[in-house]
N, C-alpha and C positions, 0 to 999 in steps of 0.2 A: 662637175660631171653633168654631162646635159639629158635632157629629158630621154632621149631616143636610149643612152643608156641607160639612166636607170629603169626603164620598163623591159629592158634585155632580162632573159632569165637569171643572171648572177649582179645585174646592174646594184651597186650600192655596197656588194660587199667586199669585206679586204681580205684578201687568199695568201699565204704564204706558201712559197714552194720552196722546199728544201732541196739541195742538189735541181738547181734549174737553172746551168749553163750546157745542158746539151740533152741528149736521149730523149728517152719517157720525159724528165724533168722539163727540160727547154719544151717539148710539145705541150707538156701540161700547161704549162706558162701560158703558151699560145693560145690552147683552146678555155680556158680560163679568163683572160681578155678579150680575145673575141664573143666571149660567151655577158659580157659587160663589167666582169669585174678588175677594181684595182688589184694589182697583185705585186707581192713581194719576193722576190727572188733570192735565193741565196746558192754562191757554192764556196771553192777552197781558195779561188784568188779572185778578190776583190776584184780586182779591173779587168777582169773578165765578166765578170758577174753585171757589174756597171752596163758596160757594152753590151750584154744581153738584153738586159732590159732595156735602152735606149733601141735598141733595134725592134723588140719587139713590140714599144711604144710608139712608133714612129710608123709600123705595120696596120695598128691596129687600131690606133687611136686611145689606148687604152693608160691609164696612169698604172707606172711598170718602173720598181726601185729595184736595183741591185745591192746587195750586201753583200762582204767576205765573211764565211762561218764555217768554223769546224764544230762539227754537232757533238765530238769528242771532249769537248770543252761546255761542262753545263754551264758553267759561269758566262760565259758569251752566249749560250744559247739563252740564256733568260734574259741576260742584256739586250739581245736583239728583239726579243719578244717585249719587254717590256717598253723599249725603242716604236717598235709598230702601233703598238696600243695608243702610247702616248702623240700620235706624230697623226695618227689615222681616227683615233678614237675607239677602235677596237680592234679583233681576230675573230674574223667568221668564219675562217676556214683556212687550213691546216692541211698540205699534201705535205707528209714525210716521208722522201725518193729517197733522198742521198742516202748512199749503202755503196758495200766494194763485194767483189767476186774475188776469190783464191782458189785456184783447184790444186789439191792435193790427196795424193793415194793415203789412207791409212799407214800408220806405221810413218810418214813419210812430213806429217801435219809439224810445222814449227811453231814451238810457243808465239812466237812473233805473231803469224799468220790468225793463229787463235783469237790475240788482243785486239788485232785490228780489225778481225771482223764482228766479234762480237761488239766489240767498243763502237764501232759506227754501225752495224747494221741493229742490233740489240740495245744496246746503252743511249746510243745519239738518238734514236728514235725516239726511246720512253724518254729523254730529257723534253724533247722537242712535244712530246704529246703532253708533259707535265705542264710543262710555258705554257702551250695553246691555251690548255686547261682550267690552268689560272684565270686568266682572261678571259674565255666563254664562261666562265663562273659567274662572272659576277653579270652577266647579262643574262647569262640563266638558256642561251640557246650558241650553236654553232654546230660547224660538221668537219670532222678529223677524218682521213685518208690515210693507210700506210700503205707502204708494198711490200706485200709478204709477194712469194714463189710458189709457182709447181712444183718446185726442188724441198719447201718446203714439207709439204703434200704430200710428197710421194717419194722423195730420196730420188738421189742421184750419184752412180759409182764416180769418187774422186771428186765429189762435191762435198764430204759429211761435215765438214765446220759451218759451209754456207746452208745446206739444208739447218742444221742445227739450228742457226741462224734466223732464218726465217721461218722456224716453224714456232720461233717462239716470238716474231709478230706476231703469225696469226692467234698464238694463244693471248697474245699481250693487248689484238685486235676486241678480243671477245669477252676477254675480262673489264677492259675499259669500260666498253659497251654497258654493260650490267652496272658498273659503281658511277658510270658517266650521266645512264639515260635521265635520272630523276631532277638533273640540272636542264634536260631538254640539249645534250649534247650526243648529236650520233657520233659512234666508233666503227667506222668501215673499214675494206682494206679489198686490192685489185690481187690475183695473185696471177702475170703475166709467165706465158710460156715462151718458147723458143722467137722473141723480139730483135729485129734488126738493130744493133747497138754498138758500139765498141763493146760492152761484156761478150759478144760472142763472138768480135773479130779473130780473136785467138783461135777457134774452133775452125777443124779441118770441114773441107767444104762435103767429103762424105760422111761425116757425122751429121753435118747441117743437113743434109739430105735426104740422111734416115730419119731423122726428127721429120721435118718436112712428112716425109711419105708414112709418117705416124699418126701424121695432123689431120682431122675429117676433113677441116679446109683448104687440105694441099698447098698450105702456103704459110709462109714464115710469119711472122707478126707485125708489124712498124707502131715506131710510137707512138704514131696517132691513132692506135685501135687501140691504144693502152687509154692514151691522154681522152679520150672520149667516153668511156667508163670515170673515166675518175672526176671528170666535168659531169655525171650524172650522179655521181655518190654524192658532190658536192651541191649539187641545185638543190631545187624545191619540189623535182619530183622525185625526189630519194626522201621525202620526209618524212617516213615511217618505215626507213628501212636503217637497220641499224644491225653491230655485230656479225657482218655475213663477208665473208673473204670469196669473192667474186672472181674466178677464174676467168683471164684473158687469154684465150691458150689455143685457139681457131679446133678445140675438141681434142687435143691430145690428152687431157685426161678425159675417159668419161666412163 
């Protein structure tokens, strides 16, 4: 890595981004490299993942590995983790994206839908902030991101597995935080609102409108207003901010 990156604000460290072949994730990636650090990518097919990262190495100049991982799988999630450690010399830093959306009415909720969401947005996360954990342990500093929601926060009709969901990152965000900080490891977390994504393709364009005209910023979110919070959780001027779930949400909650 050459000088001009390592004096870049992230220059030297190694990021892992979980779920970073598209969205939030894939931005985060992005502003993550460009911001000077190497960064590790992972999502659910390998040679996809690959091909991200080579494009976004190729963008930015930046050292950018793609991995396959289902974060449902701890035993691979510590594989992988223990994989970076070994290959990089450590983990400084930890965005855990990957997570799925289901909407379903009450009454309506399939056990199915239950497993998969808690088991990746809940379960894959805390595996994935355990790995990190390990690893910034023994160096005794690093900085963890998740993504909790405004759905979290605040509920949402025919959302209640996924609010469920993320309302127990944020609780998972802030309990970390406390048992994390005495290692010198911050536990933050973004909670984006109504973001241009496939999660919201499925939504009728007058629902996205009333959102929208909910929003103080009259305007819908894109990833890169996400992925630019989560590159400041992750730098050095976030170093005394710790346990706070940071709404991205251009003011629709407030």
């Amino acid at each position: 890595m050459t000088d001009s990156r390592t004096a870049a604000p992230l220059g030297g460290r190694i990021c892992v981004v979980t779920g970073g072949t598209r969205g939030i994730g894939l931005a985060t990636v992005r502003a993550l490299a460009e911001a000077g650090a190497s960064v590790v990518l992972t999502g659910r097919d390998e040679a996809v993942a690959k091909e991200r990262a080579a494009e976004v190495a190729a963008e930015s100049g930046a050292v950018c590995a793609g991995y396959g991982l289902d974060v449902t799988d701890s035993a691979a999630v510590r594989a992988l983790f223990t994989s970076v450690a070994r290959e990089h010399g450590t983990v400084d830093c930890l965005v855990a994206n990957a997570g799925v959306l289901e909407d379903a009415l009450v009454g309506m909720i399939r056990d199915e839908l239950v497993d998969r969401m808690l088991g990746t947005n809940v379960a894959g996360t805390l595996s994935c902030l355990q790995a990190a954990a390990r690893v910034m342990m023994r160096k005794r500093s690093g900085s963890i991101v998740l993504l909790a929601s405004i759905v979290g926060e605040r509920g949402n009709a025919g959302q209640c597995a996924y609010a469920a969901s993320k309302g127990a990152v944020s609780a998972l965000t802030k309990s970390a935080a406390k048992e994390l900080g005495r290692y010198n490891i911050r536990v933050n977390a973004v909670a984006p609102g109504v973001i241009r994504t496939d999660m919201i393709a499925h939504l009728p364009d007058d629902l996205v409108a009333a959102r929208t005209a909910d929003t103080a910023l009259g305007r819908v979110g894109t990833p890169e207003d996400v992925a630019k919070a989560i590159r400041f959780l992750c730098g050095p001027d976030a170093d005394f901010v710790t346990g706070q779930i940071l709404g991205v949400d251009g003011g629709l909650v407030l």
